[in-house]
C-alpha positions in Angstrom: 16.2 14.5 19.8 17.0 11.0 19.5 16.7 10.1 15.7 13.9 7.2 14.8 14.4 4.9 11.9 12.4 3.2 8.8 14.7 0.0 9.4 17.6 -1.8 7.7 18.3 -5.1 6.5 21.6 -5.7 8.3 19.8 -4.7 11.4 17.5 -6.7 13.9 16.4 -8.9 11.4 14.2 -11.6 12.4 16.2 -15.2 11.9 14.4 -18.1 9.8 13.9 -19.6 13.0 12.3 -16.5 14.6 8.5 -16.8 13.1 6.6 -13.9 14.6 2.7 -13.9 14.6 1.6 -11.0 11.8 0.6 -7.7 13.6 -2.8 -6.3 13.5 -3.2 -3.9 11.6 -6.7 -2.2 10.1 -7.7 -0.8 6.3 -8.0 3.1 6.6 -8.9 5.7 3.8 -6.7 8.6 4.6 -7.6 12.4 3.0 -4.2 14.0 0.7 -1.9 15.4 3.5 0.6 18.1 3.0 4.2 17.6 4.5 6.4 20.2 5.2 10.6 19.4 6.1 14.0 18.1 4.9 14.7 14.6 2.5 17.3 12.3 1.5 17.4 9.3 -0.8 18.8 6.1 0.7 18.1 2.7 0.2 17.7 -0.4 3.2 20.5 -2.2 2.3 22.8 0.5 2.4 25.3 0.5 5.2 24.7 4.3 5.9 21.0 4.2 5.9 20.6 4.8 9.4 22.9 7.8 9.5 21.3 9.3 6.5 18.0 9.2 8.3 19.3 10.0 11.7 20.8 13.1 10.1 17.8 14.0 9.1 15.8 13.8 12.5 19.0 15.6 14.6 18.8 18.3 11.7 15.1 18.9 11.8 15.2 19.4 15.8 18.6 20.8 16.1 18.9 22.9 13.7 15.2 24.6 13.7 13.6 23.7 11.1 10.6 22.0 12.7 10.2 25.5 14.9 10.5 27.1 11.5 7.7 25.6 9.6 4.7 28.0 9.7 1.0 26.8 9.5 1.1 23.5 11.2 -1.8 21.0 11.5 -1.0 19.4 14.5 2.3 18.7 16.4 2.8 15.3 15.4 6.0 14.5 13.0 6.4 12.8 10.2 8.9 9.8 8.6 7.8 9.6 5.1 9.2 7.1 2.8 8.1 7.5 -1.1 9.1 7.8 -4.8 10.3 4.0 -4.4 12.5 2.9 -7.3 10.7 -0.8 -6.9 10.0 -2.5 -3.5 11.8 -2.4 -0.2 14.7 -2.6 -1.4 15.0 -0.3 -3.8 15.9 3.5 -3.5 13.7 6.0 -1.9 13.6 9.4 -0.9 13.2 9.9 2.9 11.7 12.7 4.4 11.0 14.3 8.0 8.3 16.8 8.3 5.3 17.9 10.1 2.0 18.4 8.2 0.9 21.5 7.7 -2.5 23.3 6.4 -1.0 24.8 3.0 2.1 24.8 1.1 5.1 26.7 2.5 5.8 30.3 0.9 9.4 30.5 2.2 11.9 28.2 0.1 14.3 25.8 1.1 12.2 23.3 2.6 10.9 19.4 1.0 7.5 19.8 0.0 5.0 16.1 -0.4 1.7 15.7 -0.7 0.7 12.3 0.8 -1.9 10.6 -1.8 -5.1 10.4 -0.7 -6.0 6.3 -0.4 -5.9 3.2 1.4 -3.6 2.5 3.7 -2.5 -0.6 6.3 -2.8 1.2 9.8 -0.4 -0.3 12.3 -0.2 1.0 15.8 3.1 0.7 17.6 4.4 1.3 21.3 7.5 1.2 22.6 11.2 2.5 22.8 11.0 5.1 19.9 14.1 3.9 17.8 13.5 -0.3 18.4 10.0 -0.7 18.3 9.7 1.4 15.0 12.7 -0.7 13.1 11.3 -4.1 14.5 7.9 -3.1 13.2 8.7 -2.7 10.1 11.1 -5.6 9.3 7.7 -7.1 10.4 5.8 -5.5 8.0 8.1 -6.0 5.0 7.2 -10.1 6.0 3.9 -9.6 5.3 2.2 -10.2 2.0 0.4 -7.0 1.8 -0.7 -5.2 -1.4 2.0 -2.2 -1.2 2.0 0.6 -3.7 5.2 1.4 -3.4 4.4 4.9 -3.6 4.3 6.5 0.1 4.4 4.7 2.8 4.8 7.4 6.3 4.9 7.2 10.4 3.4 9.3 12.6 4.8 10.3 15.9 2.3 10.6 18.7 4.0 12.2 21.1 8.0 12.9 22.3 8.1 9.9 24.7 11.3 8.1 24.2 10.7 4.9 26.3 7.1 4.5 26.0 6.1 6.4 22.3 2.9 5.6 20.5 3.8 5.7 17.0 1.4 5.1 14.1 2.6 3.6 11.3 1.1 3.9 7.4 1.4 1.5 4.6 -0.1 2.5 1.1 -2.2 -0.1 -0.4 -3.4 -0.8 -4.1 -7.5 0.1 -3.9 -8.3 -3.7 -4.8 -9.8 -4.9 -1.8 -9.5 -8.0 -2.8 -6.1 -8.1 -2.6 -6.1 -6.8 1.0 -6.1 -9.8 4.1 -9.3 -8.8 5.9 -9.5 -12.4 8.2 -7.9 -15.6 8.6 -10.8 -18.1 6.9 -10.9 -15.9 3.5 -14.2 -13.5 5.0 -14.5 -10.0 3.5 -15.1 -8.2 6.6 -16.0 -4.9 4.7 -18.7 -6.4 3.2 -19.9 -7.8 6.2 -23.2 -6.8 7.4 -22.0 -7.4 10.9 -19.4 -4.8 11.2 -20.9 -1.9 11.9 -23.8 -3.0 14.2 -21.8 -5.4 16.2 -18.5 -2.5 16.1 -16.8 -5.6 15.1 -12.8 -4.7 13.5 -12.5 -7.9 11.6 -10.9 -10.9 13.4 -7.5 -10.0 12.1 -7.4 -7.0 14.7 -9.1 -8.6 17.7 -8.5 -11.0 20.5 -11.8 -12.7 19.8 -14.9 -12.5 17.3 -18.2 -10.9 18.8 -20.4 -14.1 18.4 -18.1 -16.2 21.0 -15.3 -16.7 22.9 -13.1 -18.2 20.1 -13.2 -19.1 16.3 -11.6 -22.3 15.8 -10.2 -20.9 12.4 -8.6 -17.9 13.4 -7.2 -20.1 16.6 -5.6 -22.8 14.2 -4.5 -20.2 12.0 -2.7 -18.0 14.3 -1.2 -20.7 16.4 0.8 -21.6 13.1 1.4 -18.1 12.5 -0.1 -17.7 8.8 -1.7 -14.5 8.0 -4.4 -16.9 6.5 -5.7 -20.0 6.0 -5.0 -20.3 2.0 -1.1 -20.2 3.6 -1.4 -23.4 5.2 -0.2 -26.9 3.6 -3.4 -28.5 4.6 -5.9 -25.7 2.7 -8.7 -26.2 2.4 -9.0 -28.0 5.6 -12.5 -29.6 7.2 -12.6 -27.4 9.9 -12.8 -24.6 7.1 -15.0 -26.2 4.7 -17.1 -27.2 7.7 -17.4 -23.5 8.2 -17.4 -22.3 4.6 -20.5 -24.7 3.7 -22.5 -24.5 7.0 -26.2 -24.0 6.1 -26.8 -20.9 8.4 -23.6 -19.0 8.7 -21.9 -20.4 5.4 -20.9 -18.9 2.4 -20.7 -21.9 -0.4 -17.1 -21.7 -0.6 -16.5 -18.0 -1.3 -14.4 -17.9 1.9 -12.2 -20.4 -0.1 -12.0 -18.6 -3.0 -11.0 -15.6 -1.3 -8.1 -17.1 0.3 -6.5 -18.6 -2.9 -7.1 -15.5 -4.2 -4.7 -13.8 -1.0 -2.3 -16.7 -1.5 -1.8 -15.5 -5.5 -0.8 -12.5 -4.1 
């Protein structure tokens, strides 16, 4: 088994002059999971990192201990990252495992409980090792509201070439502080969401009402996350939109997004 890997700093790091549009992601609430496997602590920066963690993946296949973990949930694998020291690049402990339905009796074996919370859901497909690493050198770009405290991937399947990997990115509960849309919109308080099955305009190719949004189209094409990130906020395309009798809002959009932009 081929090992996957959280990422490093010294490796395929985006340039200055390579801007990359943010990826989609969506706000999940995710139950306490139990994990079951072998850690290590390491740290991005560290030259090693990738042979401490692709130890750890040729160790839990070669050496048996995923076949030896009893009272699995599913047969997905896990790369946990948690018990940060401070951000990214800081120490953390490592860990490969498998969930399981209860705590291991036998001994020898890394034992986490994933906190129950929100979390930033990315999905990612590709070459198992590269689109993992360039995903998250992605991630640590965006101005998300991290915990610090466990962040995990989960494996879809074994497919080297192709995988589908899910990626999980703990979140501080203040909604607030989470990017929901490009204009400043709270879609989770948005009556539309559920009766139009609309994901927010952050995770689609284009809102439910219409073809387009000029908004999200400007603010894409300069590839901000939002529009409180742009040098010409608060712009009249978005006050046009913000204070329009029908469909506006009377600035809160606004707000919202200088709000994002403190964060």
């Amino acid at each position: 088994m081929t090992y996957r890997c959280h990422g490093s700093f010294d490796k395929i790091r985006p340039s200055n002059e390579r801007m990359v549009l943010p990826m989609n992601y969506e706000i999940v609430t995710l139950e306490e999971k139990i994990a079951v496997g072998i850690s290590a602590r390491t740290n991005n920066t560290s030259p090693d990192a990738g042979a401490i963690i692709g130890g750890l993946w040729n160790r839990f296949y070669n050496e048996g201990i995923y076949a030896s973990i009893s009272g699995k949930a599913n047969t997905k694998t896990l790369g946990i990252y948690t018990d940060y020291a401070g951000d990214e690049k800081a120490d953390y402990t490592t860990i490969v495992a498998c969930e399981t339905v209860e705590e291991p009796t036998k001994e020898g074996y890394t034992v986490c409980r994933i906190p129950a919370g929100k979390y930033a859901k990315f999905v990612v497909h590709g070459d198992m090792v590269q689109a993992v690493a360039v995903a998250w050198q992605e991630i640590w770009q965006m101005n998300l509201p991290r915990t610090f405290q466990c962040d995990f991937e989960e494996y879809q399947d074994d497919c080297m070439d192709n995988a589908e990997i899910h990626i999980y990115v703990g979140l501080a509960e203040d909604n607030t502080a989470v990017i929901e849309s490009r204009c400043g919109l709270l879609c989770s308080e948005c009556d539309y969401r559920e009766q139009m099955n609309c994901a927010g305009c952050v995770h689609i190719q284009k809102p439910f009402w219409g073809e387009s949004c000029p908004v999200k189209k400007s603010c894409e094409a300069k590839k901000l996350e939002h529009c409180g990130q742009c040098d010409n906020f608060p712009c009249d395309l978005l006050n046009q939109f913000a204070y329009d009798e029908k469909q506006g809002d009377n600035g809160k959009r606004i707000e919202q997004c200088k709000c994002w932009k403190k964060n």
